[in-house]
C-alpha positions, 0 to 999 in steps of 0.5 A: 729289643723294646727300645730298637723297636721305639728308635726304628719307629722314630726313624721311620718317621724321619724317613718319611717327612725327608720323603716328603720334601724329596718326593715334592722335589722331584716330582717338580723336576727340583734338583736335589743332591743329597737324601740323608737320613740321620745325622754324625759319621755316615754308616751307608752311602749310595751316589746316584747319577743326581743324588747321594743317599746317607744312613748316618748313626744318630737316626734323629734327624735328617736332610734334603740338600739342594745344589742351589748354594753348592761353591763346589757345583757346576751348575749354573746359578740361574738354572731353571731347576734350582730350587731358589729359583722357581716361583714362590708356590712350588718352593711352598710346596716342596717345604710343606710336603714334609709336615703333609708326608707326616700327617698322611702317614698318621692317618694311614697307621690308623686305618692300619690299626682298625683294619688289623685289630679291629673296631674297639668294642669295649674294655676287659678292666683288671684290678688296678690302675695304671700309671701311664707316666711319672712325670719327673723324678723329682716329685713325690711320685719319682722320689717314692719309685713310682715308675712308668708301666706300674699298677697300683693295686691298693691305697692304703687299705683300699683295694682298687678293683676292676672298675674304671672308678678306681682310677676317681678313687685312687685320685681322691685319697691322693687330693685328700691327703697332703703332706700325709704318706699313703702306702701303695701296693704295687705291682711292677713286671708281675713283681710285687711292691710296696711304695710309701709317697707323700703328696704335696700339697699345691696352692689350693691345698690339695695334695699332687703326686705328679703322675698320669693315672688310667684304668687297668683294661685291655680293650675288646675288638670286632670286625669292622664291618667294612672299609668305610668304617675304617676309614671314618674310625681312623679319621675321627681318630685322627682328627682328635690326635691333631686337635690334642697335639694342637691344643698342647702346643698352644698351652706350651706357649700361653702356659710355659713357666707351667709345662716348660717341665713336661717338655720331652726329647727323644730320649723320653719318646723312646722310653716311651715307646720301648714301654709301650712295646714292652707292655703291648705291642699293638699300642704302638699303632697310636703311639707311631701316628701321635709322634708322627702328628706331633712332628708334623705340628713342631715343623709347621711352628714359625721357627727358624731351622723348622719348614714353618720358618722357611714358610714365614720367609716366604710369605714375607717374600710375597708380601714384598712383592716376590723381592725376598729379604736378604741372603745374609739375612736369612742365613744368620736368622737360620743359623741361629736358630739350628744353635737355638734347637740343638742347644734345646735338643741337648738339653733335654736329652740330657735331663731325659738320660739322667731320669732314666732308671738305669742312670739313676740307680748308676748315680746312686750307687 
């Protein structure tokens, strides 16, 4: 149920950036003939007196489709309504409205998670540190068995107590101990293990296992004291999700032989959020507003196929003086890029599926 949990919250996102264009759409008085939510064979479909709403099966995507290149249409090519035909900043609007849709919602589930949970005040710490990601299956962490979700409760001999220390203590014995195995005592859904990984040594001779670590803790709630705490809770916390997801997105592009790696698809986001909801449900509060920030921030990027491209093509339209470059032109530069994603798109759910645990103990029986 963990893993339907995480898909539906991916698809609620979805539905909420085409909502986003549609709305901006209509409320214009742009036509707009179709709102489909994922993509492949059609599972539901409702014709409307001016649009067709679709659920297809692969809820990874979606579409809002305007008459305005429809060979089918009656409608007349110089209709005032068409989308290509209304000035430059309603058209801006309804291609942002999506990456604003998301970016709104982000906040509204963060004010949701304090006014429900209530105001961090504190972390009850347990023994242990917790390994929130294993960051391939082919480093030394993912070659030993380390997984997502795990706590380490010993090093060695060493016990890792309640403290948020032992998250600095378990790091050190990694960094000082290349090429030498440590035993850890671990626990794995109240099961305990034992695992044996040796570090590797970088560069720079100190010793990497490739996983994320953090403290073993619950956090500690209270009541807010009102609205107004709320609101700038969840807004700070908003600001510093952007600002995050900004920032990784810039060391993608200035680092990338580096973080190409970590680059994850939606497989490795479901497992991801199948974990979370496994291991606390009230997690997916952060987990639902950073992916919906993070799909806000990939469709804003200058690329063709994403609003960022269709903004760029704009701007170059306004630049020239309201004259927009070729049809042709566009299209071939769109089209290439939707084959650019999609190849990117399956490849990584392909590397993603194959990491999975299940596919692996399949490939290695």
């Amino acid at each position: 149920m963990s893993v339907f949990a995480a898909i539906g919250i991916i698809a609620l996102l979805i539905f909420v950036h085409e909502l986003g264009h549609f709305a901006a759409a209509r409320l214009q008085g742009i036509r707009a003939n179709r709102f489909s939510i994922g993509f492949g064979p059609v599972l539901w479909k409702y014709q409307g007196p001016e649009t067709e709403y679709a659920l297809r099966a692969i809820p990874l995507g979606g579409y809002v489709g305007f008459p305005d290149d429809d060979p089918d249409g009656d409608i007349p090519k110089d209709d005032p309504d068409l989308l290509r035909n209304r000035p430059l900043g309603d058209r801006a609007i309804v291609i942002s409205a999506g990456v604003i849709a998301n970016l709104i919602f982000a906040y509204a589930v963060l004010v949701l998670q304090f006014a429900a949970l209530g105001v961090p005040n504190g972390i009850a710490y347990q023994a242990g540190v917790v390994v929130p990601q294993v960051l391939s299956v082919d480093n030394p962490a993912g070659r030993a068995g380390l997984k997502a979700g795990d706590i380490v409760l010993q090093v060695g001999d060493r016990p890792l107590g309640p403290d948020p220390a032992s998250v600095q203590t378990l790091m050190d014995t990694i960094r000082q101990s290349p090429d030498r195995p440590l035993t850890l005592t671990v626990t794995r859904r109240d099961q305990p293990l034992t695992l044996t990984v040796t570090p590797e040594a970088g560069d720079d001779g100190i010793g990497r296992i490739g996983v994320q670590l953090a403290p073993n803790g619950d956090p500690v709630y209270r009541r807010p004291t009102g609205p107004g705490e709320v609101l700038t809770l969840a807004a700070r916390q908003f600001e510093t999700m952007v600002r995050d997801t900004a920032g990784g997105f810039l060391t993608l592009v200035t680092r990338f032989q580096e973080t190409a790696p970590q680059l994850s698809g939606p497989v490795k986001i479901v497992e991801w959020g199948a974990n979370i909801a496994q291991s606390n449900a009230s997690r997916l509060f952060p987990f639902t507003a950073l992916i919906s920030i993070n799909l806000a921030v990939i469709n804003i990027l200058p690329l063709p196929a994403l609003d960022g491209g269709q903004l760029a093509f704009l701007l170059v339209e306004w630049l020239r003086g309201g004259k927009p470059l070729p049809q042709a032109l566009q299209e071939n530069v769109m089209q290439t890029g939707i084959v650019l994603l999609l190849g990117l798109g399956i490849f990584l759910i392909v590397r993603d599926t194959a990491q999975l645990e299940w596919v692996q103990q399949l490939l290695n029986n």
